[in-house]
Rosetta silent file (secondary structure, phi, psi, omega in degrees, C-alpha in Angstrom):
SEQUENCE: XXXXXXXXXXXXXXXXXXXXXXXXXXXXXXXXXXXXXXXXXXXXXXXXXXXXXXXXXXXXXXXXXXXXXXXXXXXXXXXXXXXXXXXXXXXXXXXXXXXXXXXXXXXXXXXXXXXXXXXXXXXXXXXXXXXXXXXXXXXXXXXXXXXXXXXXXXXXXXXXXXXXXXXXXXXXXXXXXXXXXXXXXXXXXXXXXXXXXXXXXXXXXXXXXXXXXXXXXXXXXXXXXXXXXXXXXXXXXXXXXXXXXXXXXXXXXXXXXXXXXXXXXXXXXXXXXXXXXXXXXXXXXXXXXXXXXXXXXXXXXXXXXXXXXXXXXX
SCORE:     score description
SCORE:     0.000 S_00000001
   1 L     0.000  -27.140  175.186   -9.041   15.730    0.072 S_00000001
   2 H   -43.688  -69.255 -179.866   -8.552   17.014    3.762 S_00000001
   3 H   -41.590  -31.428 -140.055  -12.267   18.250    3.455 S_00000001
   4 H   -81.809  -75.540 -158.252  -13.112   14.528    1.976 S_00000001
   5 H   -71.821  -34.838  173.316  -11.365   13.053    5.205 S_00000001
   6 H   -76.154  -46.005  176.507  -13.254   15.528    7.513 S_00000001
   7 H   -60.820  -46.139 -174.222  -16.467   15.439    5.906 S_00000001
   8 H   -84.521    3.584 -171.734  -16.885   11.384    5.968 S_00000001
   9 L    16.699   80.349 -156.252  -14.869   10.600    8.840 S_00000001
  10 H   -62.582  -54.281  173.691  -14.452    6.938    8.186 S_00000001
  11 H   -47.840  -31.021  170.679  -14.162    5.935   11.594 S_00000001
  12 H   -74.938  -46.696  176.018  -17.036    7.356   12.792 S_00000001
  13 H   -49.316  -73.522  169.616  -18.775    6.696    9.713 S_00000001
  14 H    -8.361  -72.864 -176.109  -18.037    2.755   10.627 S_00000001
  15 H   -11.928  -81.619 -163.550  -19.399    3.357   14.131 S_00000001
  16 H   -62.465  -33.000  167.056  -22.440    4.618   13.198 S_00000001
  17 H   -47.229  -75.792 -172.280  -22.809    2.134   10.336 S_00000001
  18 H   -56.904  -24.119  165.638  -22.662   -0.873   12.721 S_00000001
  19 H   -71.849  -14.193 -147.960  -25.053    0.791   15.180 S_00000001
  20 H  -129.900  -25.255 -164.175  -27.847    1.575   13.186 S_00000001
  21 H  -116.194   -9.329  172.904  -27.656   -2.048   10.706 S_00000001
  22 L    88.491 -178.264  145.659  -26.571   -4.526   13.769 S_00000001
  23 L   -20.085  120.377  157.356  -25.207   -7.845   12.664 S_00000001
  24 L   -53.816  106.700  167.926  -23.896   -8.514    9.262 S_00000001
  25 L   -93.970  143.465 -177.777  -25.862  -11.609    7.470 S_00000001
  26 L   -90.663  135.296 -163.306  -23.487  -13.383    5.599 S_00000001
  27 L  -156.785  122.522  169.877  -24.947  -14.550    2.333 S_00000001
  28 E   -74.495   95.955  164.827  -23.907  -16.863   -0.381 S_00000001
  29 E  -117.322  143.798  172.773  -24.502  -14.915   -4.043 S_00000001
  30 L    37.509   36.329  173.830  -23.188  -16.642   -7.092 S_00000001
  31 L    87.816   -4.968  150.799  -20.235  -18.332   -5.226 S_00000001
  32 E  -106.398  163.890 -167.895  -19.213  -15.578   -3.213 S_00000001
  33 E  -103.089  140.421  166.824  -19.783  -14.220    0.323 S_00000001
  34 L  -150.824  142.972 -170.530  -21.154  -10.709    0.634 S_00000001
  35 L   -44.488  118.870  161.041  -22.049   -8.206    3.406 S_00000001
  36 L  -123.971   85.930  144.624  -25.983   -7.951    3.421 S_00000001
  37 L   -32.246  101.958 -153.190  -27.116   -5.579    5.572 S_00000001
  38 L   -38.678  107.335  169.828  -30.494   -5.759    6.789 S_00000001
  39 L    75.967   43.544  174.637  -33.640   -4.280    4.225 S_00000001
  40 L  -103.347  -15.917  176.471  -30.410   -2.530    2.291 S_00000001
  41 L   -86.802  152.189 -177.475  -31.205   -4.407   -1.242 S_00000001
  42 L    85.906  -13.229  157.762  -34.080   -2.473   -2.495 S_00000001
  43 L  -116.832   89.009 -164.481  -33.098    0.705   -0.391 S_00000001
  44 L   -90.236   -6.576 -163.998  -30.796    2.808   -2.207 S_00000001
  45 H   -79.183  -23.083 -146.066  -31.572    5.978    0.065 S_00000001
  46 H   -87.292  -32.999  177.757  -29.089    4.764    2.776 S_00000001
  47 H   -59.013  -71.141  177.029  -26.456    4.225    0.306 S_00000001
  48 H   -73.679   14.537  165.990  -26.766    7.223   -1.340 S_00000001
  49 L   -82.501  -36.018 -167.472  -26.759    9.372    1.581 S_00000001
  50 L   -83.032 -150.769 -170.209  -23.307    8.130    2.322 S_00000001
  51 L  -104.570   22.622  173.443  -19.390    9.692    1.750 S_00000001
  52 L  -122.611    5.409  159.525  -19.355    6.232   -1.013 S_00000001
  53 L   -99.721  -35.784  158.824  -21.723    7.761   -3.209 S_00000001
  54 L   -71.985   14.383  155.326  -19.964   10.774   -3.526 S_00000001
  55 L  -102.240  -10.548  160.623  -16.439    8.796   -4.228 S_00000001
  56 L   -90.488  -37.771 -174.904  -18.644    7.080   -6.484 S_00000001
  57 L   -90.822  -11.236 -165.894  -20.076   10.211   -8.311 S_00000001
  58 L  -125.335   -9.928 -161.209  -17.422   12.800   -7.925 S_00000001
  59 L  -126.022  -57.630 -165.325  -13.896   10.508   -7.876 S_00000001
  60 H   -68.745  -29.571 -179.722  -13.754    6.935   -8.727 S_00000001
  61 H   -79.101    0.843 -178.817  -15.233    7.859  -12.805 S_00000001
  62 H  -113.979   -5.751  144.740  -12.725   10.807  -13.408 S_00000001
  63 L    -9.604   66.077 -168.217   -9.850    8.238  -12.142 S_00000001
  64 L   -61.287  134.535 -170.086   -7.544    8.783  -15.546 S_00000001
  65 L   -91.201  -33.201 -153.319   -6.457    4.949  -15.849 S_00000001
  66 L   -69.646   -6.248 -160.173   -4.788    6.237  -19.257 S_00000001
  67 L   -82.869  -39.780 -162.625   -1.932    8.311  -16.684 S_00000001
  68 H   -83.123  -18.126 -146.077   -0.975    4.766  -15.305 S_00000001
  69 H   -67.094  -13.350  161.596   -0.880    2.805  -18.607 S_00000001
  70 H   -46.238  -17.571 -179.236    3.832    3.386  -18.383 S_00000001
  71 H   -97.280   18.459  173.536    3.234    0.703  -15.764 S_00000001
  72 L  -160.704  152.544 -167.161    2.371   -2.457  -18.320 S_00000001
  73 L  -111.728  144.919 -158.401    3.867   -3.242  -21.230 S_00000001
  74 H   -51.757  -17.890  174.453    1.527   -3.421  -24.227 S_00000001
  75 H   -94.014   15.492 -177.321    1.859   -7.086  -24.852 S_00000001
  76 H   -91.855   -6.304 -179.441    1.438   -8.201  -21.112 S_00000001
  77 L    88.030  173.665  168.204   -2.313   -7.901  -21.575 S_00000001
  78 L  -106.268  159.101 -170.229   -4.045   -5.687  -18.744 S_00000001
  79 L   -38.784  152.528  170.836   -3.685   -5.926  -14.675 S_00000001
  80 L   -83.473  -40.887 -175.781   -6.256   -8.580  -13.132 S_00000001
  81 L   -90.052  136.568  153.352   -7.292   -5.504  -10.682 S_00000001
  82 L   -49.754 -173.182  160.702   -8.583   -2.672  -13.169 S_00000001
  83 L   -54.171  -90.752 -153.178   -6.173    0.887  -12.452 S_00000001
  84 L   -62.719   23.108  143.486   -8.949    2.477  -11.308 S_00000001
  85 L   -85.581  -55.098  167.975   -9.925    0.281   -8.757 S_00000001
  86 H   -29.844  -52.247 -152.810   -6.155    0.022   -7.697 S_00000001
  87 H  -100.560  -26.582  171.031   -5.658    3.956   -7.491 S_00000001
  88 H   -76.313  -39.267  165.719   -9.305    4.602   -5.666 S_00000001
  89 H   -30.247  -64.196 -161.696   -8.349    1.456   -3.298 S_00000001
  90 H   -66.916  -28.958  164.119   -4.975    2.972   -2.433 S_00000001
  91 H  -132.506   18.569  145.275   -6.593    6.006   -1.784 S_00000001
  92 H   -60.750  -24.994 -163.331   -9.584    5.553    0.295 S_00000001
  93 H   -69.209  -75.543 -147.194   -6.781    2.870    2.384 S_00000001
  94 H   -89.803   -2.662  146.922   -4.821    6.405    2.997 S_00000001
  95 H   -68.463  -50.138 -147.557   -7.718    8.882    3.499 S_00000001
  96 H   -91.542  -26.611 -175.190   -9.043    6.358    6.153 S_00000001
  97 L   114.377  -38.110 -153.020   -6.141    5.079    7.653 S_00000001
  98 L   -72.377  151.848 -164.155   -7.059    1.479    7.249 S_00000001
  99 L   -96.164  172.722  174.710   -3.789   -0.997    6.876 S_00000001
 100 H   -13.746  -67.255 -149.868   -3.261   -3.793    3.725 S_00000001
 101 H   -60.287  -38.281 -170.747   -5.145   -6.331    5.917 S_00000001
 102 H  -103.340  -16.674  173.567   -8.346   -4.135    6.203 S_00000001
 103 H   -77.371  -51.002  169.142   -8.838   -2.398    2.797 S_00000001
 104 H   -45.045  -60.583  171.933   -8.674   -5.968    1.639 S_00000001
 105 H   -97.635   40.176   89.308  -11.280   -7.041    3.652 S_00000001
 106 H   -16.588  -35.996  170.685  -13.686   -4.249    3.418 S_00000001
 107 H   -68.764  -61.230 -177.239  -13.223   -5.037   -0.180 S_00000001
 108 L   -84.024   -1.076 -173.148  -14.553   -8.182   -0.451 S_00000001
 109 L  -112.153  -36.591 -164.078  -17.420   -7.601    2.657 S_00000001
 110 L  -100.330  157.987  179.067  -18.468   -4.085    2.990 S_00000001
 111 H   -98.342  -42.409  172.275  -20.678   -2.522    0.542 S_00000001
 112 H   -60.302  -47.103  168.999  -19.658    1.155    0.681 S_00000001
 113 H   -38.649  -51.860 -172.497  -16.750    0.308   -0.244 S_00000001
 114 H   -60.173  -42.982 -169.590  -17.719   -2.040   -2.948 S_00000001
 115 H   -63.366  -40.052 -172.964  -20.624    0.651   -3.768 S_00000001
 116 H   -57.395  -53.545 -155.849  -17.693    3.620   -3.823 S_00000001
 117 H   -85.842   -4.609 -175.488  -15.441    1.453   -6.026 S_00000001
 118 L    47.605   85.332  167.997  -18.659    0.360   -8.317 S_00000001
 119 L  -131.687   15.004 -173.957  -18.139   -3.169   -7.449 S_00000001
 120 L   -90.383  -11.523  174.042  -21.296   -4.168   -6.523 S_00000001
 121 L  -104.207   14.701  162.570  -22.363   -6.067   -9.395 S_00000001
 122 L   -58.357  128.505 -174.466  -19.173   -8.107   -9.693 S_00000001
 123 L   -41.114  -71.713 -160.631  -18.944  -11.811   -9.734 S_00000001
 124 L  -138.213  129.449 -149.987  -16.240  -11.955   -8.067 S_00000001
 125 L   -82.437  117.545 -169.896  -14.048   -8.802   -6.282 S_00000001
 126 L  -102.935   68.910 -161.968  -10.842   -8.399   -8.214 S_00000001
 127 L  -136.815  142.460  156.655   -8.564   -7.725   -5.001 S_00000001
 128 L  -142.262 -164.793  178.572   -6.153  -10.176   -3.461 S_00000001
 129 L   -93.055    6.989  165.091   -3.502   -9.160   -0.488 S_00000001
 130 L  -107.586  -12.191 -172.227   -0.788   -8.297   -3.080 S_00000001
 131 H   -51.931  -38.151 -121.201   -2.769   -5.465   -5.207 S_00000001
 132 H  -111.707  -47.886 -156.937   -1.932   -2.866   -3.180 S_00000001
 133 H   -65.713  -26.712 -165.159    1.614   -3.683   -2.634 S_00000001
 134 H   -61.915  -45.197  170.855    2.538   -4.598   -6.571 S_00000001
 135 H   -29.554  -97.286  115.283    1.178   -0.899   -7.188 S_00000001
 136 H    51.387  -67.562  159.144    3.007    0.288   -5.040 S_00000001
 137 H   -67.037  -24.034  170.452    6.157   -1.309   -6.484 S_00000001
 138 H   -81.323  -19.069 -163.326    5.513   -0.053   -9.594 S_00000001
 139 H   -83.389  -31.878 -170.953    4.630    3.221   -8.911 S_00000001
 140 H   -51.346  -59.540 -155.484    8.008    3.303   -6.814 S_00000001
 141 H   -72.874  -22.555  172.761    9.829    2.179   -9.817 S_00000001
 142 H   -79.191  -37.099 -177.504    8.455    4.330  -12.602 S_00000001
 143 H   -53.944  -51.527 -169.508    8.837    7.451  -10.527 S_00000001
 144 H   -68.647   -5.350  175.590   12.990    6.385  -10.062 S_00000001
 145 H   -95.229  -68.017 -125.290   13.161    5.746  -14.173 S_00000001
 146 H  -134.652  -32.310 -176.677   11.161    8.732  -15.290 S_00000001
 147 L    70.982   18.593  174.313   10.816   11.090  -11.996 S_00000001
 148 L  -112.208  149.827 -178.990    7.167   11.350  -12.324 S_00000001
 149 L  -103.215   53.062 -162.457    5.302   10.741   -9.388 S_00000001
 150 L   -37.604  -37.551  160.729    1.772    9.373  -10.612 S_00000001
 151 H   -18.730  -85.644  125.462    0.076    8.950   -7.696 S_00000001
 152 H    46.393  -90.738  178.168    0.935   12.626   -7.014 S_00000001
 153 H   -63.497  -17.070  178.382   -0.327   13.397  -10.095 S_00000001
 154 H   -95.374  -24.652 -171.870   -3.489   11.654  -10.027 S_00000001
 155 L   -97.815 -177.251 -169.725   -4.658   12.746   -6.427 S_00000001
 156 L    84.154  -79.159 -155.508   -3.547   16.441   -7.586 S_00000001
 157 H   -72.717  -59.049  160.751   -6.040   16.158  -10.815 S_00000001
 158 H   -52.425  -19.376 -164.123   -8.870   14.543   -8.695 S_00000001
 159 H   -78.508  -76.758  165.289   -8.613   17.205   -6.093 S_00000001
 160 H    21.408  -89.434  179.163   -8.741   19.704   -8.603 S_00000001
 161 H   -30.085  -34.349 -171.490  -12.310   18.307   -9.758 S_00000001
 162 H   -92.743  -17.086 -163.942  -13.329   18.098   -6.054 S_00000001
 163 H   -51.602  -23.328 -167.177  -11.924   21.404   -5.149 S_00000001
 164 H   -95.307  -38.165 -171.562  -15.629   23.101   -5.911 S_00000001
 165 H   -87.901  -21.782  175.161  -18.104   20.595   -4.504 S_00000001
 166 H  -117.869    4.809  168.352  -15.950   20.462   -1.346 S_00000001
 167 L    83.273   -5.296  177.616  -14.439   23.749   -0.674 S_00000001
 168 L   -52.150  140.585 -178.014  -10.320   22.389   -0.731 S_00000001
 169 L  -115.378  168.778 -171.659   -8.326   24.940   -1.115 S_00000001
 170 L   -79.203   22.079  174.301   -5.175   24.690   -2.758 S_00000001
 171 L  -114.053   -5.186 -161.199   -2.551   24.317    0.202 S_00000001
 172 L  -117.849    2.073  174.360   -4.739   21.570    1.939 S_00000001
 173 L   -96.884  -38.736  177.370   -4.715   20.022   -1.636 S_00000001
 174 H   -47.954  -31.214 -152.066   -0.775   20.149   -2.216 S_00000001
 175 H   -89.126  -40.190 -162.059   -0.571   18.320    1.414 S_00000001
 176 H   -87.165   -9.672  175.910   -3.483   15.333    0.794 S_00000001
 177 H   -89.058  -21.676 -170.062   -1.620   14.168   -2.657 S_00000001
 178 H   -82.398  -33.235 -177.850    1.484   14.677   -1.276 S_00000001
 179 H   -80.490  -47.184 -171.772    0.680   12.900    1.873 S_00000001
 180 H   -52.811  -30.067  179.054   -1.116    9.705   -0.041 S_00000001
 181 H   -90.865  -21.828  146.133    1.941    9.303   -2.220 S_00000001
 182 H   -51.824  -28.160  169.814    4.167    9.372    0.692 S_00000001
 183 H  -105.218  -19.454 -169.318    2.874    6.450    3.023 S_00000001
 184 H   -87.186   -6.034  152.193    2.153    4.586   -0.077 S_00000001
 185 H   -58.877  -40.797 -162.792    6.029    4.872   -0.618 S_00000001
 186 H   -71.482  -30.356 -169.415    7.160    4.319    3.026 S_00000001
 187 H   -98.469   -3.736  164.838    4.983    1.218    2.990 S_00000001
 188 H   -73.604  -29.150 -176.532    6.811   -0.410    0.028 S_00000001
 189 H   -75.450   -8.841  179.732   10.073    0.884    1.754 S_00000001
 190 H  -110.556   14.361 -179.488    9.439   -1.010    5.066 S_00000001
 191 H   -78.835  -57.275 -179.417    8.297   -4.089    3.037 S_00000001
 192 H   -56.704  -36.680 -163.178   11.889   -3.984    1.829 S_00000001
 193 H   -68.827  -52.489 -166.090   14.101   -3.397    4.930 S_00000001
 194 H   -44.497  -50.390  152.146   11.698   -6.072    6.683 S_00000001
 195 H   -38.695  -75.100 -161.417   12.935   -8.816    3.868 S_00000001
 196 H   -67.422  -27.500  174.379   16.307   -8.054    4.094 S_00000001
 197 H   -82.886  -28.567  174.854   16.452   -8.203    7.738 S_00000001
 198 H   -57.459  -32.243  170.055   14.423  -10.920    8.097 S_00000001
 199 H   -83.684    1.686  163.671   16.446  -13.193    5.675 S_00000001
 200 H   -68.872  -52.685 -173.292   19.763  -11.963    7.331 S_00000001
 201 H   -59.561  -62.922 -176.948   17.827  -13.231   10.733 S_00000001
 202 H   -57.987  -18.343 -155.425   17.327  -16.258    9.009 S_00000001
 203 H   -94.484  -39.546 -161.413   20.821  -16.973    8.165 S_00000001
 204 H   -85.433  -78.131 -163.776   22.468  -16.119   11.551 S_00000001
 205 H   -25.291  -42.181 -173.662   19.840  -18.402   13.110 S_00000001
 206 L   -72.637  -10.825 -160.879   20.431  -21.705   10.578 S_00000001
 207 L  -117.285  -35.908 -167.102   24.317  -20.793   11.388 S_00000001
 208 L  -102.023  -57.299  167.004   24.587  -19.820   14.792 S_00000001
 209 L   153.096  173.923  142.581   21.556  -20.986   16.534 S_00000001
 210 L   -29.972  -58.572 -123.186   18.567  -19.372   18.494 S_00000001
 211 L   -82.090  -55.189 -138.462   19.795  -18.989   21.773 S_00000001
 212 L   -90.688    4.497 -158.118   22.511  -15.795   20.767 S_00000001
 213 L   -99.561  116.287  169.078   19.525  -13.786   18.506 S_00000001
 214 L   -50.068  159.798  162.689   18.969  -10.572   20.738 S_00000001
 215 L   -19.664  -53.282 -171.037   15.036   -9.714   21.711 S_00000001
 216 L   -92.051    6.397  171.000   14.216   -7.266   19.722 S_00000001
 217 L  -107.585  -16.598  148.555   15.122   -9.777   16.600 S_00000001
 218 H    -9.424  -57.034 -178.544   13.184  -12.586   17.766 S_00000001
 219 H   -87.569   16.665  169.867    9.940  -11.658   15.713 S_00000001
 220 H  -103.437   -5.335  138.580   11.695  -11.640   12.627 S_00000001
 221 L   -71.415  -12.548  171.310   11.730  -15.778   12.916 S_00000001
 222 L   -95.148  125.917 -166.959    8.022  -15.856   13.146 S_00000001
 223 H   -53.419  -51.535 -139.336    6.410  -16.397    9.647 S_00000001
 224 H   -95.130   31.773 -164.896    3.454  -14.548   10.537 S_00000001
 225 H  -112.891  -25.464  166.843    4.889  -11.155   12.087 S_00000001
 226 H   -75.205    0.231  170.923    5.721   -9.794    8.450 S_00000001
 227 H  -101.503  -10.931 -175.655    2.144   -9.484    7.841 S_00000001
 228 H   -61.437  -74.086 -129.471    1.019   -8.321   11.218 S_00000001
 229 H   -71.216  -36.023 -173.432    4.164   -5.809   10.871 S_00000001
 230 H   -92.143  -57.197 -172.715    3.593   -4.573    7.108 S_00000001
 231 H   -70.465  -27.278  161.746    0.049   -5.228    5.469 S_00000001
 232 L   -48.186  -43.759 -110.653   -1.804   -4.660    9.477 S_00000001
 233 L   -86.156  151.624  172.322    0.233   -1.954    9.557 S_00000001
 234 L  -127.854 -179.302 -128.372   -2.151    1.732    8.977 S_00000001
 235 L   -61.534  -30.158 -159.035   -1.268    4.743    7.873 S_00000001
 236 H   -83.005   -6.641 -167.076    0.137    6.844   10.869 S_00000001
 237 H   -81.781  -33.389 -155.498    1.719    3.783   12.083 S_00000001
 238 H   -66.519  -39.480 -179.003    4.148    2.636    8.593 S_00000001
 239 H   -66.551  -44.204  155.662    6.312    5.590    9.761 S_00000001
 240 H   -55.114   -0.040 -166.108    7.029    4.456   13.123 S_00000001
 241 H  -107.201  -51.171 -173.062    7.486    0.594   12.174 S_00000001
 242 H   -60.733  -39.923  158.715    9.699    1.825    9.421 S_00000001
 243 H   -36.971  -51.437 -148.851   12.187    3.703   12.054 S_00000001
 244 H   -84.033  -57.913  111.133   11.613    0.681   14.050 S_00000001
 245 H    25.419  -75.990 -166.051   12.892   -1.703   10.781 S_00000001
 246 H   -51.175  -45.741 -170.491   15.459    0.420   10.185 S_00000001
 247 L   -93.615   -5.296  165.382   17.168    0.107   13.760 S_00000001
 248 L   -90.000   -3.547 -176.127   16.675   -3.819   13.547 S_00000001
 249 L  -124.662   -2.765  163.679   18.838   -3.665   10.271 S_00000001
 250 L   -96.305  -61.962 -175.869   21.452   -1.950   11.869 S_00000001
 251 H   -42.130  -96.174 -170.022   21.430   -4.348   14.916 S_00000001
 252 H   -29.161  -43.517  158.654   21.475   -7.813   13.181 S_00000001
 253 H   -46.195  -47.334  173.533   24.183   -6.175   11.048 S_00000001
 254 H   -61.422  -35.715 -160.440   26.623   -5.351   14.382 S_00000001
 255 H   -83.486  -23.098 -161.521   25.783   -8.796   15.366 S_00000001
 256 H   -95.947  -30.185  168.696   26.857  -10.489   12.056 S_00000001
 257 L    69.869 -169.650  172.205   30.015   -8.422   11.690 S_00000001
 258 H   -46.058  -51.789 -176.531   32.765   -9.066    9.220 S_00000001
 259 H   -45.169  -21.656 -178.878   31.810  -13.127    9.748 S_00000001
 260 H  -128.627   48.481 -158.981   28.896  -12.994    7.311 S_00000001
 261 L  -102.825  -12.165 -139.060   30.815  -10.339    4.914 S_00000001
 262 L  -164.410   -2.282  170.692   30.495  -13.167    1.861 S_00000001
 263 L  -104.261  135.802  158.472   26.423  -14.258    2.301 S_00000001
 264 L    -6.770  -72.080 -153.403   24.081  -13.013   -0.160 S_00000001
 265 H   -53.355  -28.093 -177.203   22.042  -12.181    2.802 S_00000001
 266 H  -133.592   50.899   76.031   23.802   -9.389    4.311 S_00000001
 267 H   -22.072  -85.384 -142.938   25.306   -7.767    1.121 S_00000001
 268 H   -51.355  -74.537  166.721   21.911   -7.373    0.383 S_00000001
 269 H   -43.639  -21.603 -171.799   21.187   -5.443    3.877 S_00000001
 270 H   -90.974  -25.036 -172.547   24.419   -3.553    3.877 S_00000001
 271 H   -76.051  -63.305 -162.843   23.486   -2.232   -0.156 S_00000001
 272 H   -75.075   19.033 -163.852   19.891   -1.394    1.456 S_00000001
 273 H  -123.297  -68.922 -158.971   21.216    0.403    4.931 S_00000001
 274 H   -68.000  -69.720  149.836   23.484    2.299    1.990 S_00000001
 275 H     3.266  -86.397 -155.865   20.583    2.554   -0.271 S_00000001
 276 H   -88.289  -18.621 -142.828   17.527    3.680    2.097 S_00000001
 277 E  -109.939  175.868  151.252   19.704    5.137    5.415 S_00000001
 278 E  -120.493   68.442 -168.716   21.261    8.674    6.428 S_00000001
 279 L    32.740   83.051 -176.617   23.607    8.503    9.441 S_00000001
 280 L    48.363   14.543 -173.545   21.225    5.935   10.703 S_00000001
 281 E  -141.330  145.762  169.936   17.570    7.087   10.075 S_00000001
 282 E     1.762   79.988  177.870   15.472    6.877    6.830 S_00000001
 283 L   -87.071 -167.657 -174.227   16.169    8.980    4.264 S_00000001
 284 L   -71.693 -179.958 -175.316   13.580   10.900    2.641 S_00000001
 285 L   -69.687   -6.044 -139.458   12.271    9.424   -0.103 S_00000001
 286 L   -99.154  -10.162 -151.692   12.870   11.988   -2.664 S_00000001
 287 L  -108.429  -10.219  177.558   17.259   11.405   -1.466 S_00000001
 288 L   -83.614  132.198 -172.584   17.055    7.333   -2.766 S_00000001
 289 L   -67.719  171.077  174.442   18.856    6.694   -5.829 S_00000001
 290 L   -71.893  -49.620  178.156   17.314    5.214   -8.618 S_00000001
 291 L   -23.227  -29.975 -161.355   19.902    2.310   -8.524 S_00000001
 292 L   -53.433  165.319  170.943   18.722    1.609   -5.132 S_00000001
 293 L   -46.714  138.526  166.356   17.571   -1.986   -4.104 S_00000001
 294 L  -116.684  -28.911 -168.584   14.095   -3.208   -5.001 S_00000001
 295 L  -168.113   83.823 -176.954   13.549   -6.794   -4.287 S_00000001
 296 L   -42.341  -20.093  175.938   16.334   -8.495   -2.330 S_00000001
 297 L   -80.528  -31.948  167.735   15.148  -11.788   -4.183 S_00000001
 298 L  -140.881  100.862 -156.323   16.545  -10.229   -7.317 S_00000001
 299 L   -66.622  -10.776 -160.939   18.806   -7.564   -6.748 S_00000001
 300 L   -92.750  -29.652 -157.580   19.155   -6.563  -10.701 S_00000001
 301 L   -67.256  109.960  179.576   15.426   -5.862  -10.581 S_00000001
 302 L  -126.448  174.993 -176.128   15.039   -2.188  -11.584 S_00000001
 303 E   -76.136  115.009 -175.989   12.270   -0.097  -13.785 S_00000001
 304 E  -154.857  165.736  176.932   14.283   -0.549  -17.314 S_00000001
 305 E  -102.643  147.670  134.185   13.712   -1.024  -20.981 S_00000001
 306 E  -121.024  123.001 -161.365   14.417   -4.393  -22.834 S_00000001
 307 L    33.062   56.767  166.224   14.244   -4.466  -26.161 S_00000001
 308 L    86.201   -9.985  177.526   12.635   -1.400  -26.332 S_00000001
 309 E  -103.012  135.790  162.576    9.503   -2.360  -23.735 S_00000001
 310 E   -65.038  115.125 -169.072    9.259   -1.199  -20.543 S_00000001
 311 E  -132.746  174.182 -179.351    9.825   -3.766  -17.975 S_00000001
 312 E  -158.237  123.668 -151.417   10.129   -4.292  -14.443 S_00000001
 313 L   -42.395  -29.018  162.567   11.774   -7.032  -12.182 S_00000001
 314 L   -39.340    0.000    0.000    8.183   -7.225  -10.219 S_00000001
């Protein structure tokens, strides 16, 4: 996949995109808005010249969806996002870089994308701003039940396929599945610390007031700073925010002391500091128990059977 990410260079690719077609016209088809690019319906050469017809032709149809199917339980019906939009989303997001906030909208606007993910004849683009993350939670949770790492395993299987039309060799293959299942952990794990400190944040504030909440815990009172801080956030960045997370969940802790030893709210943070931390920094991922925390709104919620179906507090 290295070879993938070198040959298309997305940013560059962008650039050059935006240089050469101008302005976007905005266009109303069948009730939705989509990217028309000037003289591009009816010209298929430009398209198929680009790094989305080969992610259309060599990746998104060998996507095994049947690898993922441990993550829904046979009577729930199937996902509203197909898999295999989900698992080519997640990892064009983390060849490219691009955070929550921009694979979403590239999804519903840009056409290479749409064209990569064979979405262009779609009503309507079966993405919202949670697809990425509920994956994401699931895949976390099935790995800590079962110890398989599908993601892993799926970018592994694709490279495999790719290894001949693109020259990957097999140590630069080990590294791009390995890396893609790794930020798309890190960014569920800094979803969580961000929740627990932020409702810890909240708590001290309603009891103590503004005025005493140090600096650097300030932005954890502003609604709209968890989406800047998680779904904005892109890939090289989730590691540094999550550090950053991490040392803001230690603080608000020192500050709350013994005195909030009986709220919900910082139980919750001190089980996820115990949970996610190592004499005060991250650990790796592979060092979190399964028990650990998943979703401070319901602390029980783990990957488990009930009555014999696989279920999962998410």
């Amino acid at each position: 996949m290295d070879s993938l990410r070198n040959r298309l260079t997305m940013r560059k690719a962008y650039e050059g995109l935006n240089r050469m077609m101008g302005n976007y016209q905005v266009r109303l088809l069948e009730g939705r808005a989509v990217a028309t690019p000037p003289r591009l319906f009816g010209e298929r050469k430009f398209l198929e010249r680009s790094w989305a017809a080969d992610f259309a032709r060599h990746i998104f149809p060998f996507i095994n969806e049947r690898r993922f199917e441990p993550l829904y339980c046979n009577d729930n019906g199937r996902p509203n996002t197909p898999i295999n939009v989900q698992v080519g989303a997640c990892i064009i997001k983390e060849i490219f870089g691009f955070s929550d906030d921009e694979m979403l909208e590239f999804m519903l606007f840009d056409v290479q994308i749409q064209y990569a993910l064979q979405l262009t004849s779609e009503r309507e683009i079966p993405f919202s701003d949670r697809t990425l993350s509920r994956l994401r939670a699931m895949l976390a949770a099935h790995e800590e039940e079962t110890g398989h790492d599908l993601m892993k395993e799926e970018v592994l299987a694709l490279a495999l396929r790719a290894k001949e039309l693109l020259g990957v060799d097999d140590k630069v293959r080990r590294m791009d599945s390995m890396m893609i299942s790794s930020r798309c952990k890190k960014i569920g794990r800094l979803e969580l610390v961000y929740t627990c400190v932020e409702n810890l944040v909240k708590e001290y504030v309603d009891t103590e007031g503004p005025t005493n909440l140090p600096e650097q815990l300030v932005k954890y009172t502003d609604p709209g700073n968890k989406n800047a801080t998680i779904y904005r956030a892109r890939g090289i960045e989730v590691e540094q925010r999550l550090n950053a997370a991490v040392a803001d969940a230690f603080a608000i802790k020192a500050l709350c002391c013994e005195a909030y030893a009986g709220s919900a709210a910082y139980s919750l943070l001190s089980r996820m500091l115990d949970d996610q931390t190592d004499d005060g920094n991250p650990k790796d991922g592979k060092n979190v128990r399964s028990t650990s925390l998943q979703n401070p709104s319901d602390p029980d919620a783990t990957f488990c059977r009930k009555g014999g179906a696989k279920h999962t507090g998410y």
